[in-house]
Structures are given as C-alpha cells and as structure tokens.
C-alpha positions in Angstrom: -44.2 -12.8 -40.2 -40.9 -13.2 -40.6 -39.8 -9.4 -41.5 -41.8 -9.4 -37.7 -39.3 -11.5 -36.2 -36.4 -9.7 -37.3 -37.7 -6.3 -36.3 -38.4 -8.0 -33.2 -34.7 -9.9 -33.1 -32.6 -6.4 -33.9 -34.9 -4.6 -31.0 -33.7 -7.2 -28.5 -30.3 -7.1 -30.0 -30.2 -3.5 -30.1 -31.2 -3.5 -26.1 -29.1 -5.8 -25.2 -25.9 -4.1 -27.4 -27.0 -1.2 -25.5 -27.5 -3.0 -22.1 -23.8 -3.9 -22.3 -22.1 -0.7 -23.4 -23.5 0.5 -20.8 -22.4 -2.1 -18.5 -18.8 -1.5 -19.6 -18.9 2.2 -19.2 -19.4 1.4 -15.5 -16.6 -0.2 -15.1 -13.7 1.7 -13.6 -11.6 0.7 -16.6 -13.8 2.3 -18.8 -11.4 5.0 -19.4 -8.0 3.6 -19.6 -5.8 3.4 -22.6 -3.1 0.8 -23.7 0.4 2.1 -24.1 3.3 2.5 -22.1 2.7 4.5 -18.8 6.4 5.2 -18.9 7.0 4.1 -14.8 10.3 5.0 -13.8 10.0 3.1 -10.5 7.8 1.0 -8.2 7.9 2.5 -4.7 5.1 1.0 -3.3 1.7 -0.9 -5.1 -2.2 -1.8 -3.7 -5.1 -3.6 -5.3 -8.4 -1.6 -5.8 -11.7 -3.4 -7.0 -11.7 -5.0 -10.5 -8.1 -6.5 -10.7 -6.8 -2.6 -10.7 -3.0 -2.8 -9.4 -2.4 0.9 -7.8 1.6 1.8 -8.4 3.0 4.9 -6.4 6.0 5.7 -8.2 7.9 8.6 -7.0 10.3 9.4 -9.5 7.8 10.7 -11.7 5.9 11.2 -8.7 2.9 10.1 -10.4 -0.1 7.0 -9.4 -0.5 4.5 -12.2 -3.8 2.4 -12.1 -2.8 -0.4 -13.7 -5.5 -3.0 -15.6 -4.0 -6.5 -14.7 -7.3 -8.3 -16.1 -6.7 -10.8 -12.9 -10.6 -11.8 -12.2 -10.5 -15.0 -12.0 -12.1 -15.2 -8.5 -11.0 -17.6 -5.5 -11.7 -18.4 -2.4 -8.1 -19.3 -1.2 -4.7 -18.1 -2.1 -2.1 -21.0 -2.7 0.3 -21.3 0.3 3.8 -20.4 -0.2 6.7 -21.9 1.2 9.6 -20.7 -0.8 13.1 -20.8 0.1 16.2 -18.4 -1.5 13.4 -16.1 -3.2 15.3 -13.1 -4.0 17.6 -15.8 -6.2 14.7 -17.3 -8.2 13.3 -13.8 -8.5 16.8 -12.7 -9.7 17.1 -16.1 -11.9 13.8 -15.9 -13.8 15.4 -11.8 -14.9 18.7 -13.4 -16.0 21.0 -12.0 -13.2 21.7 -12.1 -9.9 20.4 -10.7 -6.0 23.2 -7.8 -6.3 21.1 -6.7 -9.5 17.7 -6.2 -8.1 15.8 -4.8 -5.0 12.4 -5.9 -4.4 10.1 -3.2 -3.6 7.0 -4.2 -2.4 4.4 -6.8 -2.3 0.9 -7.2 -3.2 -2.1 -10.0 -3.1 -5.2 -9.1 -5.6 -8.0 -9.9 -3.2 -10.0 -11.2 -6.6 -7.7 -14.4 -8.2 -5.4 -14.9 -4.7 -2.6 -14.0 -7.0 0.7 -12.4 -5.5 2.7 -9.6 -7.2 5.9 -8.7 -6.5 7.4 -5.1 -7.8 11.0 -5.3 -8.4 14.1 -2.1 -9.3 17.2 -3.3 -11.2 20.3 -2.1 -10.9 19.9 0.0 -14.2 16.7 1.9 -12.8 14.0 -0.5 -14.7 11.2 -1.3 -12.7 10.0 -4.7 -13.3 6.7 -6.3 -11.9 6.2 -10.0 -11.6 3.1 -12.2 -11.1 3.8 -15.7 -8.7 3.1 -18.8 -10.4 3.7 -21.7 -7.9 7.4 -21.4 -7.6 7.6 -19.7 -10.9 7.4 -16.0 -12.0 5.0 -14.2 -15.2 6.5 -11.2 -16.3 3.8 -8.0 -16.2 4.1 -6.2 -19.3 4.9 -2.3 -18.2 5.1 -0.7 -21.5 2.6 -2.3 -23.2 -0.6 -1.8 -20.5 -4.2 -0.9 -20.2 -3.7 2.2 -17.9 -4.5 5.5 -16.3 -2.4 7.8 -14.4 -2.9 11.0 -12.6 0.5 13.4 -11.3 0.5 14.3 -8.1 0.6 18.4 -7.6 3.2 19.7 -5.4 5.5 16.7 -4.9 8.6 17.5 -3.0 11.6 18.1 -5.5 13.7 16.5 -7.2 16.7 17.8 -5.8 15.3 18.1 -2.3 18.0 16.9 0.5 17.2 15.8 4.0 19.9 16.7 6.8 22.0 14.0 6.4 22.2 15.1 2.2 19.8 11.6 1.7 17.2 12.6 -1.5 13.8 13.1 -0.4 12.3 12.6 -3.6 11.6 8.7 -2.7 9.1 9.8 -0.2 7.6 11.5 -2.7 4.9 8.2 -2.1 5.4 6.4 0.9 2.6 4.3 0.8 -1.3 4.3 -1.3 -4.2 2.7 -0.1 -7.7 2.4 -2.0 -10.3 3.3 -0.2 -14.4 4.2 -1.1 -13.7 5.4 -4.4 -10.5 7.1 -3.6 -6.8 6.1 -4.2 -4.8 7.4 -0.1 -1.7 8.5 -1.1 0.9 9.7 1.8 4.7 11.0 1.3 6.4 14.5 1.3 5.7 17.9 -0.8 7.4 21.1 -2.0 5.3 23.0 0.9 6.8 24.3 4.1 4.7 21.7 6.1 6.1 18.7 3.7 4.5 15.6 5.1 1.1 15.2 3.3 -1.7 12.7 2.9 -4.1 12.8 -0.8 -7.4 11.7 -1.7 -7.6 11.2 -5.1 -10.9 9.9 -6.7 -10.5 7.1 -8.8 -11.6 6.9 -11.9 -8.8 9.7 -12.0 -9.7 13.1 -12.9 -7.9 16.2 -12.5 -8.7 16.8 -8.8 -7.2 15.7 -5.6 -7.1 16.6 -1.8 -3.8 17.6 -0.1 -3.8 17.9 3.4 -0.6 18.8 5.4 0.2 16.7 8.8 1.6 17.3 12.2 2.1 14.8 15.1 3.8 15.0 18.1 6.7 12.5 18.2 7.5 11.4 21.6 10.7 9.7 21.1 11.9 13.0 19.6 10.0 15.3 22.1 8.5 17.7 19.8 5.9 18.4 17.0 6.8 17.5 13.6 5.7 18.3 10.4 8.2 17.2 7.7 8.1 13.5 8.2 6.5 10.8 5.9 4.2 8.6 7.1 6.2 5.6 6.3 3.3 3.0 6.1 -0.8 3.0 7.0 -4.1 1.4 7.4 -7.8 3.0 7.2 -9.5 1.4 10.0 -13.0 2.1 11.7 -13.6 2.3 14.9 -17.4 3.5 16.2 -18.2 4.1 12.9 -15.6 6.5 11.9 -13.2 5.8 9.1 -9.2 6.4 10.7 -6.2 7.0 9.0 -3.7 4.6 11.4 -0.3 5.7 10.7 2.9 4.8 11.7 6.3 6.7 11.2 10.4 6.3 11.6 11.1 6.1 15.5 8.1 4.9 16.0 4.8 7.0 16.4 1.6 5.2 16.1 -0.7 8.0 14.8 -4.7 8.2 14.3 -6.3 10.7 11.7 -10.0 10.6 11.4 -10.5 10.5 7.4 -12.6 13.2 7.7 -10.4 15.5 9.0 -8.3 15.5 6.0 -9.4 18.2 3.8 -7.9 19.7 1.3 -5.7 22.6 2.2 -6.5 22.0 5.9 -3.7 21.8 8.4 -4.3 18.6 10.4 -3.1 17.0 13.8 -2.9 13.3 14.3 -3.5 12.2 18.0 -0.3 10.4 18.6 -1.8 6.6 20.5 1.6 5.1 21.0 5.5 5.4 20.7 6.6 2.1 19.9 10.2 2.7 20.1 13.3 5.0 18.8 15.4 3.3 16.5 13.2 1.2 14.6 11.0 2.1 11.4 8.0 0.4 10.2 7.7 -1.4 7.0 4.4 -2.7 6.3 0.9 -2.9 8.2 -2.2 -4.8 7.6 -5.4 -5.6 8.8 -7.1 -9.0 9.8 -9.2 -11.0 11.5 -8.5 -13.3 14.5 -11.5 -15.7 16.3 -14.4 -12.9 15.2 -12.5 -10.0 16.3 -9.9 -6.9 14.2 -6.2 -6.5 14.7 -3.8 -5.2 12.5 -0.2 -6.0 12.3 2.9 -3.8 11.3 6.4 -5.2 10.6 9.6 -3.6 11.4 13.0 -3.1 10.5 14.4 -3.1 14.2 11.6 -5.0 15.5 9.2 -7.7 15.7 6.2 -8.0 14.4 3.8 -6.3 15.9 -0.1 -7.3 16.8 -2.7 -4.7 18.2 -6.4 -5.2 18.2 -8.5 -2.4 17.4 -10.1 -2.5 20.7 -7.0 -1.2 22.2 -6.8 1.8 20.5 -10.9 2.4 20.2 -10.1 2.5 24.4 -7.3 4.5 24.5 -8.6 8.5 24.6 -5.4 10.0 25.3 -2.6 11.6 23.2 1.1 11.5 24.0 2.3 14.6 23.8 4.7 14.6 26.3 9.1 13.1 25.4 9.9 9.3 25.8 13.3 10.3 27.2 15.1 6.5 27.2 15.9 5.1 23.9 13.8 2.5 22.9 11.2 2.5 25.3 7.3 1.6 23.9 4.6 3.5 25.6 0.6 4.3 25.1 -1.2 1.2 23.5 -0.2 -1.9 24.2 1.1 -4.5 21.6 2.1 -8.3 21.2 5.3 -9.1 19.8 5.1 -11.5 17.8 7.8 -14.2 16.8 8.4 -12.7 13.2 11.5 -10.3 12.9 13.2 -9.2 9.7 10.0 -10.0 7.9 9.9 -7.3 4.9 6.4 -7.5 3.3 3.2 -9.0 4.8 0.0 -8.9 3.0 -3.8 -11.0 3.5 -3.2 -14.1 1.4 -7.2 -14.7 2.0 -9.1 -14.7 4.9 -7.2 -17.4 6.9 -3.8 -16.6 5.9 -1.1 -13.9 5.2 1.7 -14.2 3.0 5.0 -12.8 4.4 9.0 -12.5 2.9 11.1 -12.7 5.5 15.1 -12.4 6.0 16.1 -15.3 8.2 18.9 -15.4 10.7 21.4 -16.9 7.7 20.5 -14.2 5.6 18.2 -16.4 3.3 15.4 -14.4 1.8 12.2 -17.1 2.4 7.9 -16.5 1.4 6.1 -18.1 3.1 2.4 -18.1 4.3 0.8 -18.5 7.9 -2.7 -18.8 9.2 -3.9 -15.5 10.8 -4.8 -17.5 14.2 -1.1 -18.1 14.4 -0.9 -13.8 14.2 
C-alpha cells in the first residue's frame, strides 16, 4: 500500500513539476539571460506585459527588454508631489543637476511604480526606480535580459544640415503593442524616417517600413524626419499609428499599412504649429470617453479626443504659410507648459515633471478629469 502511494505521490509530483515548467516557458521571460546588456544610453523606455521595461538605446542602436521582476500588482499609483527633482535625482547619484539629463519616464502598469532613465555627464546611463521621495538604483550590468539590433540604423557619423548627429534618432520612441515591440526613428536608407515591428519574445526578424507625410508648416512631402513621439490608437476597429513630428504634423498610419519594405504615406490630420516639437503623448480616459494628450517644448499641453480625429476625413496637403498657425483637428490647450514627461499613473491619474516658471524641476500627479 504504501509503495502505492508513493507511485501515486511522484505521478502527481511529476505532473505538476511538469505543469509548471511548462507554465514558465510561457512566460515572455522564458528566454532571457542575466548579464550585462552593455546599454550605452537610455533614449527612450516603455513597459510591456509582465514587468518587462522596453529601452530604445540608440547608440548601439539596439532594444533591450529588460526583466524588472516589478509584479506586485496595484490598483493605484502613489501621488507625487515633488519639488527640486532633478536635485534629489542628482543627490541620490552623488553629484549635481549639471551632471545628469533625464531621459525619459516610465509607469509599470503592474506595481504603479515610476522609473526614471537618466545620462551622466560621462555617457553612463543610469535607471532609477521611485520610492516615495526616495530613489532604488536598477542594476544595468547585472540584469535578466534580451536584446535584438536593429538592421539598417542610420550611421554613426550621419550629420543633419545644421552638422547636428542623427544617430540619436536612431530610436525616437517604442511602444509595445500585440506581441510586438513599435519602434520609430531614422535609417541608413535614402527614405530615412522608419517605423519597426518587432515581435517580442525577440527573434531575428523585424519589419521596416519607410514613411512619408506631407508637412504643412514646411509645404512639402517629407521623408527624412523622425517621428519624434506616438500612440497606437483605434478608431472603428482599426489599429492607428498617431504620430506627431518637429513643427508640428499630427500624422495617422493605419498599423496595417506598415509592411515591411513597403513605402507608406501617413494622412497628415493637423498642423499644430511651426516652431514647437512634441515631447511625449499618451492616452486616457475622461468621463467614459478617449483622448490622448501630447506635451510640447514650445507649447502647452495639448488634449484631443479620439472622436475628433475618427471625424476628420481629410488630409492637409496643402502649406500653412504663417508661422505658428494650428490647423485641421481641433485641440484644447491645456494649462500645462514646459511639462517634459507625462505618463498614466493609473486609471485616474497621470504623473507629469514639469519645468516651472522659476526654473524648478517639480513631479507631480493630477487626476485625468482635470486633463
């Protein structure tokens, strides 16, 4: 009886060993290793599913997927109100504001938990976790990881007009999306500005589709700028790229579109003014209906809601000829100007950084009915 019971105990401990390597090899970490990725710079960053931080780093011009291990799940982020940030950010790194840049800014949408990506002044990227008022230092050469390089990245060496390097729009911005990692920025091809699909757990494939949208503040067609920042949005059941650009086109790619080695054109919705280049868009909700919001650099804030743009049919394709003047889809200003980053603390609130008029670097949250 008993040698039946332990046949009987290794059979269901056997199955359920079984049951959970299996489980495991589901997971999108399945594959990772731990090591240094060797990143040479944040650029820009995104959370997928799992706790999985998404870094576009274009020096190497390579996407790290990053294994943070951040699953605690919440409901609610905790709300920030944070005065002379870039100086306790500099503080907790033992130096001071003229010693760092912060990069970028991102909320995983599992623990609430805020991440900040951070360059000092001898080229080491750094990336910090928020702890109240406090900062945990994310270990980037000791990491679960996986990376994929992205093919054709515009070189190293490459120069715009004005003798700036290209190279840091190598990534512009990432988004993941369905099982894909969005990746927009510049390549070594004679139409430069590009938008990937990679699929993620990363293999050695990924689609690279070339762009073209008619800029109406510059009056022509243009094919070598970055999108600068973007949002995939649907709209009757279609997925959109919503892209915005320097100078400021407002752009709509249907995802499908973008094939690899296809030639696209964006339908240009709105010019939202020369002299002014986006920094960071999201989306939210506001009393049961979608809007997203994209912050400037010569701007406010800005709020449309998707039903604006589902309406609008038409493209602009012909010149804004008077500096700064906003036409196609309309948009609220709203009363937030210098603000850097912006990203969905939870489903009531966004978490912003802000410059304010006395040059003080604040975070700070805000409920999205106030957006």
């Amino acid at each position: 009886m008993k040698k039946l019971h332990l046949g009987i105990m290794l059979c269901i401990l056997a199955f359920t060993t079984t049951s959970l390597i299996k489980k495991d090899d589901k997971t999108l970490t399945a594959n990772f290793v731990t090591g240094n990725p060797e990143i040479a710079s944040i650029n820009t960053m995104s959370f997928g599913p799992e706790g999985i931080l998404f870094i576009g780093d274009s020096k190497n011009a390579t996407i790290y997927a990053l294994d943070t291990k951040d699953v605690d799940k919440k409901q609610q982020g905790t709300k920030a109100n944070i005065g002379e940030f870039d100086k306790k950010i500099a503080a907790s790194l033992g130096t001071d504001v003229s010693n760092i840049k912060i990069t970028d800014m991102a909320v995983n949408p599992i623990s609430k938990s805020v991440y900040f990506s951070v360059n000092t002044a001898d080229g080491t990227p750094v990336l910090l976790k928020l702890n109240g008022e406090n900062f945990e230092s994310i270990s980037l050469t000791n990491a679960s990881f996986s990376k994929i390089g992205l093919t054709n990245a515009v070189a190293t060496d490459k120069k715009d007009r004005r003798g700036r390097s290209q190279r840091v729009w190598a990534i512009s911005d990432l988004k993941y999306h369905d099982g894909k990692v969005m990746v927009s920025g510049l390549s070594n091809k004679e139409f430069s500005s590009t938008f990937r699909s990679i699929p993620f757990p990363f293999k050695d494939t990924q689609d690279f589709a070339s762009l073209e949208i008619y800029h109406a503040a510059h009056g022509k067609y243009e094919t070598h700028a970055p999108i600068k920042t973007f949002s995939i949005i649907n709209m009757d059941n279609t997925d959109y790229v919503l892209a915005s650009y320097t100078c400021t086109p407002l752009v709509l790619f249907p995802l499908n579109d973008l094939k690899n080695g296809k030639h696209t054109k964006g339908r240009t919705v709105a010019e939202l003014g020369a002299g002014n280049s986006p920094i960071d868009m999201i989306s939210l909700e506001k009393e049961g209906k979608p809007y997203f919001v994209m912050t400037n650099t010569n701007r406010s804030a800005m709020r449309i809601d998707y039903e604006t743009i589902a309406n609008f049919k038409e493209s602009l394709t012909e010149p804004v000829t008077e500096f700064a003047v906003a036409t196609g889809v309309n948009y609220v200003s709203l009363p937030m100007v210098n603000v850097l980053q912006i990203d969905n603390l939870d489903k009531e609130n966004v978490i912003y950084m802000q410059r304010t008029a006395s040059g003080e670097l604040i975070l700070r949250s805000r409920p999205t009915r106030w957006m």
